[in-house]
C-alpha positions in Angstrom: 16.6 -15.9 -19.2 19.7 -14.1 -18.2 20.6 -10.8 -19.8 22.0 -7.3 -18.8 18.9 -5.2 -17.8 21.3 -2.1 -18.1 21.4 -3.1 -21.6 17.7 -2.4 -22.3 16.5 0.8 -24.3 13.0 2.0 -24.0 12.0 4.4 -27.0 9.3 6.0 -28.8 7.6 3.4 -30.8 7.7 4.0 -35.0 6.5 2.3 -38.1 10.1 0.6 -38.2 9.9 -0.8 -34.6 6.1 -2.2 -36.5 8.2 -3.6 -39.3 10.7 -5.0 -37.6 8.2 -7.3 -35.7 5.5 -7.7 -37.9 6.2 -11.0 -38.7 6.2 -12.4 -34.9 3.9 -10.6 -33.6 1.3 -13.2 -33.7 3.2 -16.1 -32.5 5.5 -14.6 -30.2 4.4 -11.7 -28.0 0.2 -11.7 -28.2 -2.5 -12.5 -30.2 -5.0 -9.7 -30.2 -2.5 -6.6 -31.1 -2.3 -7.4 -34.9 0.2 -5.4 -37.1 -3.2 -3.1 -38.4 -4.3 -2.8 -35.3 -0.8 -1.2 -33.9 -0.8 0.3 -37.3 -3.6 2.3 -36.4 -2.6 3.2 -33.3 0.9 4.0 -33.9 -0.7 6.5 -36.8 -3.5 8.3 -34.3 -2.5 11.4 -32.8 -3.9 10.5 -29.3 -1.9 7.3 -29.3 1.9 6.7 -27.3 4.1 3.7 -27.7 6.9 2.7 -26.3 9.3 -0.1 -27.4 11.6 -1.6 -25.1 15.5 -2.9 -27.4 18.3 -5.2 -26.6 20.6 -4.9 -29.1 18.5 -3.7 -31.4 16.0 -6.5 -30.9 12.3 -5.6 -29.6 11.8 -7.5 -26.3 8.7 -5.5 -25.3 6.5 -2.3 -26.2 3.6 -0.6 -24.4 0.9 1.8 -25.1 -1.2 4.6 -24.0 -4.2 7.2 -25.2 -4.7 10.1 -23.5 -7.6 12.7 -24.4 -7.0 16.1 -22.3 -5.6 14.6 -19.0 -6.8 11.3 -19.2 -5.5 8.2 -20.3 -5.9 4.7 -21.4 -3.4 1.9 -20.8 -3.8 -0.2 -24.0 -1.5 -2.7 -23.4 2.6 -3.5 -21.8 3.2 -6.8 -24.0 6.3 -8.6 -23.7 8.2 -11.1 -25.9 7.4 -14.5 -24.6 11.4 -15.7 -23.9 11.9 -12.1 -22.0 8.6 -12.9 -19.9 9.3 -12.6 -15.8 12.1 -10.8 -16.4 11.1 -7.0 -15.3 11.1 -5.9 -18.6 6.9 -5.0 -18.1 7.7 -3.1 -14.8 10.5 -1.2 -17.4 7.7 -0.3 -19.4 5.5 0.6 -17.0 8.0 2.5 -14.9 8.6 4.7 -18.2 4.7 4.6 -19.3 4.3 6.4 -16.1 6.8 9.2 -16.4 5.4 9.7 -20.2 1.8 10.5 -18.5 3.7 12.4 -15.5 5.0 14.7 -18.3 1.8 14.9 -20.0 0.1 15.7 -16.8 -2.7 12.8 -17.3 -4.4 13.2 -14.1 -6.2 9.6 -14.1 -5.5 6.7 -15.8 -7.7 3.5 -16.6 -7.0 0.1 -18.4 -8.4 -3.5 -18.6 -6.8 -6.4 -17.8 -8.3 -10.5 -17.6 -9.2 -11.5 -14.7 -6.7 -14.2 -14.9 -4.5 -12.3 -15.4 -2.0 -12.4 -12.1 1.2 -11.3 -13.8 -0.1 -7.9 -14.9 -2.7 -7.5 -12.0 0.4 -7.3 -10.0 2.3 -5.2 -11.8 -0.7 -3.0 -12.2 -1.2 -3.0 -8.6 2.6 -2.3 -7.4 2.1 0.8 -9.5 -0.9 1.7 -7.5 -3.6 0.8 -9.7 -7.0 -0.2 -7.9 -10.0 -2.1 -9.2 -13.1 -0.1 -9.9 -15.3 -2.3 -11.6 -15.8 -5.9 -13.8 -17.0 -6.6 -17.4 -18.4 -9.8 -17.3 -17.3 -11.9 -20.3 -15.3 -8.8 -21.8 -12.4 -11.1 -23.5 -13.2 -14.8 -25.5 -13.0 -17.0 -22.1 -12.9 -14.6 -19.0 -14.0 -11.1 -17.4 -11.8 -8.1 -17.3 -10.8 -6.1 -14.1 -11.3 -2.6 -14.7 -8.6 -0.4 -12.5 -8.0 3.2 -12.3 -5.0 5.2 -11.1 -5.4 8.8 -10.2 -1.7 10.3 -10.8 -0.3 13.2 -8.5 
């Protein structure tokens, strides 16, 4: 898809970023993170999302929880026509100065084995593998990486 990148706004994720893609969230950017689930989330004190706009249309949003100066990558999820596009590595780039600022010291998230796109992305950023949960999603094993931040 061809589109300004200089046109993309990455924000603090509300309950009207929620609204505004409640009804797609299923069908066209993931599966798992429901609207109660990122309900929840969006209303815990220990959670962070951000929402990544084009025009005023969510393309992409990702999330953290951080407990004293650590933190949990929940998820970067992106729409599925904005996919390959560097909108996750926008995310992430801005995830990262979000836990720079918070001074999260390490950093650890999950992500599917088969996963290539975001084991990648993960990677560039200087994420390494520390471990595997066998059979941890439906159909596959999850990679469990760490970042220790500077």
């Amino acid at each position: 898809m061809d589109f300004d990148k200089s046109k993309v706004t990455i924000t603090i994720m509300d309950f009207n970023d929620l609204n505004q893609i409640s009804d797609c969230l299923q069908n066209e950017f993931d599966n798992f993170w429901t609207y109660d689930i990122l309900k929840e989330e969006l209303s815990s004190e220990h959670s962070t999302y951000l929402v990544a706009k084009i025009d005023g249309q969510i393309i992409g949003f990702a999330g953290f929880k951080n407990i004293f100066n650590e933190a949990e990558l929940m998820n970067i999820i992106v729409h599925k026509s904005f996919r390959n596009c560097g909108i996750g590595n926008l995310l992430m780039k801005n995830i990262m100065l979000e836990l720079k600022a918070r001074k999260i010291a390490t950093v650890h998230l999950e992500v599917a084995k088969n996963n290539i796109y975001a084991i990648h992305l993960y990677k560039k950023f200087g994420f390494y593998e520390v471990g595997l949960r066998k059979n941890y999603y439906k159909n596959d094993d999850a990679i469990l990486m760490e970042l220790t931040i500077n």
